[in-house]
Structure formats: C-alpha cells, structure tokens
N, C-alpha and C positions, 0 to 999 in steps of 0.2 A: 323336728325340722324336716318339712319334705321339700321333695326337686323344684329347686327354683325356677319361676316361670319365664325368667331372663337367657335363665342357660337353656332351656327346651326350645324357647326361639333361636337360639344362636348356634345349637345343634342342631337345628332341625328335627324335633324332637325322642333325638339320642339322647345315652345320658353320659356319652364323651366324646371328646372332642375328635373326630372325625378328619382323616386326611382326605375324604371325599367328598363330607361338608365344607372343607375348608377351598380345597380345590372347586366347588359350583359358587363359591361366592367368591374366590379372588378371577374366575376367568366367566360367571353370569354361564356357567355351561357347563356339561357333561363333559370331562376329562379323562381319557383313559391310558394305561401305561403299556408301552409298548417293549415286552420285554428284550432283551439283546445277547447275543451273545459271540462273542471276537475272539474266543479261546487264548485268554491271559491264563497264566497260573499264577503261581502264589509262591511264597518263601516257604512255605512249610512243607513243598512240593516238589519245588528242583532244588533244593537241598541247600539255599542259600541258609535257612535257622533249621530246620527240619525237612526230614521227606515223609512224603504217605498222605499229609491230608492230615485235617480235622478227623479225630475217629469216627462223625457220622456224616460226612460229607459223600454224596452224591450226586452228581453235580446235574444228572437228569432230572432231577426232582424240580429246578428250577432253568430247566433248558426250554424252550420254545416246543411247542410242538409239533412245529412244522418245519424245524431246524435243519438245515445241508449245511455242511464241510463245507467251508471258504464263500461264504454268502457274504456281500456286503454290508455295511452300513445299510446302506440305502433298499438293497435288496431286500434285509429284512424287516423294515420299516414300510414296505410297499404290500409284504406277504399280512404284516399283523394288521397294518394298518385297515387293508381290505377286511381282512375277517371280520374285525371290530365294529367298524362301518356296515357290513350284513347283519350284523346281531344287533346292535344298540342304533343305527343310524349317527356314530359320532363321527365327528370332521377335528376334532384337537386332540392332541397326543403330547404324554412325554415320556421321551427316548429313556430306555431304561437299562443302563448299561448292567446288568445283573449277573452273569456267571463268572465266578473266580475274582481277582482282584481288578479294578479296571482301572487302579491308576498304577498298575505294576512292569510298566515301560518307559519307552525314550519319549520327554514331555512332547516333542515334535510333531509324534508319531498321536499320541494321545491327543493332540488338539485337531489335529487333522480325521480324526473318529468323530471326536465331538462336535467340533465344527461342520462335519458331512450330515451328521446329528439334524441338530439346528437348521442345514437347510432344504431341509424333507418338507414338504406342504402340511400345514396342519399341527408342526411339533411347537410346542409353546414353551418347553422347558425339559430339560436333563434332572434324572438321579442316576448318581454314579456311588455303584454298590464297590469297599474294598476294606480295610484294615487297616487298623493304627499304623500299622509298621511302614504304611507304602504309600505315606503322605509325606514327601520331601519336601521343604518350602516351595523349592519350584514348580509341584506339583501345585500345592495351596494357592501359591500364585495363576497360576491357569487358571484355576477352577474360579479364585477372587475376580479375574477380569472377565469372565464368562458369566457368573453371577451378577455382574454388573449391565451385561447384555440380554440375561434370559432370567427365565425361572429356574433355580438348582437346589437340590437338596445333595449333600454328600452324607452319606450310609455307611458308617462303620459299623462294623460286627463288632461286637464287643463279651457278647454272649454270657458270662459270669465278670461278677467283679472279684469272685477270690484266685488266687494265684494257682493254687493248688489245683482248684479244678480247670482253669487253663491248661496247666501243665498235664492233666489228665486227658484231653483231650486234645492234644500232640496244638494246641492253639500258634504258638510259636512265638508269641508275646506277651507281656503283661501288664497289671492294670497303671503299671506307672506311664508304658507309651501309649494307653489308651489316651489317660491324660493330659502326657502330654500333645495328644494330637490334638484333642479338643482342643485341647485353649489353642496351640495356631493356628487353627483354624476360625476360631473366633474372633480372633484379633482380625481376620480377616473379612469377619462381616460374615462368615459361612453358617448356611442353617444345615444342621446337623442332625441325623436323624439315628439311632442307636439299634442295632440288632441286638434282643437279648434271648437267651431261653431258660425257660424254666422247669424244672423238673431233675436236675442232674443231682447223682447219686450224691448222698452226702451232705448239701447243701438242704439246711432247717426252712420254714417258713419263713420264719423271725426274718432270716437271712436272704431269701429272697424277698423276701418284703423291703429291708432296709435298701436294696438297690436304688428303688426308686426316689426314697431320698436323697440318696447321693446323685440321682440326676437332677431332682430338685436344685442341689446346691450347686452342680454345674454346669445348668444354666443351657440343659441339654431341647433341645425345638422339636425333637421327634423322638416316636420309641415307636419301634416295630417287634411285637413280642411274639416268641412262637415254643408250644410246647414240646417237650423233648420228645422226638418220635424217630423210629429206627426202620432204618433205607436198607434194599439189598445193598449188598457186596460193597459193606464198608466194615471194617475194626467193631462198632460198636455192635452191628451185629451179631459177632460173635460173641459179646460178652451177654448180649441177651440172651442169645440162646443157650446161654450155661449159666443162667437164671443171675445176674450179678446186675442186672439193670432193671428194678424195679419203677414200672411208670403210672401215671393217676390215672383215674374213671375221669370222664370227660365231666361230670359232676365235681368233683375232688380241682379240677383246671379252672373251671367256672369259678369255683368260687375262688380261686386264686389267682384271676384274673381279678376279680371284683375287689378285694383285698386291697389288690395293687394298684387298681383306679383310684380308688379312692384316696390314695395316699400322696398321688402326683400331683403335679399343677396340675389345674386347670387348663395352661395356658399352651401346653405341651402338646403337638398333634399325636396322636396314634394312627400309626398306620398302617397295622396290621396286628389283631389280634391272640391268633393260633397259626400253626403251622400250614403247609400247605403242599402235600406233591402226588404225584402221579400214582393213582391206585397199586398201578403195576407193580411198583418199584417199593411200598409201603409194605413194612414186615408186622408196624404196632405201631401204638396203639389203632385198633378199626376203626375210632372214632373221628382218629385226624384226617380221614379222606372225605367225610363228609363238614366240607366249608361251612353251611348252611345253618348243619343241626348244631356245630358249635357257636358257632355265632349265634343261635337262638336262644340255646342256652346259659350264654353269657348274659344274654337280654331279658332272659327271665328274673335271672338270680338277682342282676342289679334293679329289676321292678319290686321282686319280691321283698329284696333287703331296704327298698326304697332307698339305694345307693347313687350316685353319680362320681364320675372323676372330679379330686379335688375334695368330697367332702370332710376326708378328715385331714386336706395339707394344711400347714402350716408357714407360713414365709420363714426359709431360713435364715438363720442368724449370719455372724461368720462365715464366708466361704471356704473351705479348706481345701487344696488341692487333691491330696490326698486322704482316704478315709482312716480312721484306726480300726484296727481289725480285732476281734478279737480272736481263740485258740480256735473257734467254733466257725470262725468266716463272719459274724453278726461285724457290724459296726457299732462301738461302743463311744 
C-alpha cells in the first residue's frame, strides 16, 4: 500500500497532517503565531500543588526574543508582528498566549488579555497554552464564547500519560484531571490541542506508542510533540549530568516519531513535531537546536518507510475515559 494520492493533496504533499497546512487552507493565507508572554505561573510554582517547576522547565526556552518586563498585550503583538511581516511579508497572526499557565487568573482579568488579543490588526485567532489543573468551568466558559467569536485552540500539556512519571517530573497533576479537562472542554465545542513528550526515563516504546491511541479514543484535535531535551538551570539538568537521564540520536526520535504518526488519526492536526529552544539555553541533546535537520529527518524516515499519519489507525471501539494501565505504564 503506498501514500495515498488524496492525502498528498490534502497535505499538500506532507505525509501528515499539518497545523500549517491546515491554517493556509482554513484562512487561503500564510498564518503566523505570535508568541506572548504576561508572566502567569503555575500551581507547581507558588506552591498552591507544588513548588520548583516542572524538573525541565525553562521558561526562556519559550519566551520571545525580544521580550521586556511588563510589555503589553498589544506591545508585544506590535514587536512580533513587525518582525514577521520583515521576514515572511505576513499580515494574519494568532495571539499565542505561551509562557506558564495562561488561564491561571481572575477570569476578568484573563478576558481582558484576550480580548486586547483579538483586537490587534491582523490577529485571526488565540491559542492559549496551560494545564489540566487550571481550567475551571468559568475559565472553559470564556474560552467556549471566544471560540464562538474567533479561531481558538486551547493547549494543555499533558506531557506522559503515566502517573508515575508525572510525578517524577514535579507535573503537579494527573492523567485522571487531564481527562477530566478534556471532556469539559469538549462539551464545550473546544478544539484541543495536547502537549506531549517523549523520551522520559522509563517509559518503553510499546508505551509511548500506546499514548497515541488513547488520544485516538479521546477524541483529541491536536498533538504538539516534542523530544525530551535538557535546559540550563533546571532539576533535570542535574540528573543528566550525573548520567541518570539517558536521551535518543535524533535517528532513534525520527523513527519514533514515525511510529506514532502512523498510529494517530488522520484527522488529528500536528503541531509541532520536536522540541524547540534557544541554543544558548540547550545542554542536549545537539540535535534539538537545529529545527530544520530534524524535521528533515522525520521526512526522510516517513518517505523511506513509505509511512504517513494514520496508516496503521484504526477507529476505535468503546471509548473509555480512562486507560488501563499496565505495571510497565503500556495500556492493556
């Protein structure tokens, strides 16, 4: 069986489904995200479940690069949006609300971000990056009638689905309130987009493989994947540099990226492949600061394997809310 000549049109001939293929055909244009940052923290930080942080959180790694202390909405929406427009000649943008949690406020306060958001020249739509834990109905609710008004994606991290390794990496939550966030949010019409990574200590192939079908069966609109890679002056770099954090050859990511494509829907946007931060800040693997070469390599493996997303899914059965786990983390 090789790559169907339906899906090559409809990726534009990728052989997955594309959060930038899908953005030039829902907006007939170049779309670019303009990233944000309003210095929210998180629960695992001011000590409301935990303090310290995710052990590999760095939060430069995804801070602007042209970032000041107490810049507006709008300020920095003016700063990226010029950049973008010099380099690409784009005029549409969406507001990318990305460092720390950003629905982890007074909803008031938060609508009044998004809404200054929304009325920037050129913004077409919000993704608002945060965590299971910090979607209270009335947050959902916001997000449900803004969604109604723009383009939205809401980006939980969700990062592993076994608990254990949550809790190894100080996460501060687990995969029962990921769950539960999805489905309220779903109820709400929200498209949803999943931060995972892969590569953490312990966890088998089998086992990150199997993630993907459990977003198959719930019914998840987006995955944003990124390989585990280690930041200055975070926890987990200490455990690397005392050799207890073994990570893949960018070969070894490729094809486990390819693995996992092909196991998803189809229908499921990807939105990002591999990791992505600041050389500076990058302790390992060397591979993840060049975007480009992994990405190419992902492109090879799935030519070579003559792979695509989806070819080996299956429609699931049963939905189950929750997975069964086995001793090992697989889903059984």
């Amino acid at each position: 069986m090789k790559f169907p000549a339906h899906l090559q049109n409809l990726w534009h001939g990728k052989r997955f489904n594309s959060f930038n293929g899908v953005l030039r055909d829902d907006f007939a244009a170049r779309v670019y995200k303009i990233g944000l940052r309003l210095d929210f923290t998180c629960p695992n930080r001011d000590g409301k479940v935990a303090v310290g942080g995710c052990i590999y959180c760095n939060n430069a790694s995804h801070t602007p690069a042209n970032y000041q202390p107490r810049l507006s909405v709008t300020q920095q929406l003016q700063q990226g949006a010029a950049a973008i427009h010099r380099r690409h000649q784009a005029e549409r943008f969406i507001a990318y609300f990305q460092s720390y949690s950003n629905t982890y406020d007074d909803v008031a306060r938060l609508e009044t971000l998004y809404r200054e958001a929304l009325a920037f020249p050129g913004v077409v739509g919000l993704a608002i990056a945060t965590r299971p834990d910090c979607v209270a109905d009335e947050v959902l609710d916001l997000l449900a009638q803004l969604a109604r008004e723009t383009y939205l994606w809401l980006e939980l991290g969700l990062e592993s689905m076994r608990d254990r390794t949550l809790k190894w990496i100080n996460r501060g939550h687990d995969l029962a309130q990921y769950v539960d966030a999805v489905e309220r949010a779903q109820r709400r019409g929200l498209r949803i987009c999943t931060h995972l990574i892969l590569g953490f200590p312990g966890e088998s192939r089998d086992a990150m493989l199997e993630t993907a079908e459990f977003f198959n069966r719930l019914g998840i609109a987006g995955v944003k994947l990124h390989n585990l890679h280690v930041l200055k002056n975070t926890v987990l770099e200490k455990y690397y540099l005392a050799g207890a954090v073994p990570l893949m050859s960018q070969a070894q990511y490729a094809q486990l990226v390819v693995d996992f494509l092909e196991r998803l829907n189809p229908a499921i946007v990807m939105h990002r492949l591999s990791a992505e931060a600041h050389r500076a800040i990058t302790v390992a693997p060397p591979w993840s600061v060049d975007k480009r070469g992994m990405h190419n390599a992902i492109a090879r493996a799935l030519i070579e394997r003559d792979a695509w997303q989806g070819r080996l899914y299956t429609k699931p059965g049963i939905r189950h809310s929750l997975p069964v786990m086995s001793s090992e983390g697989a889903v059984t």
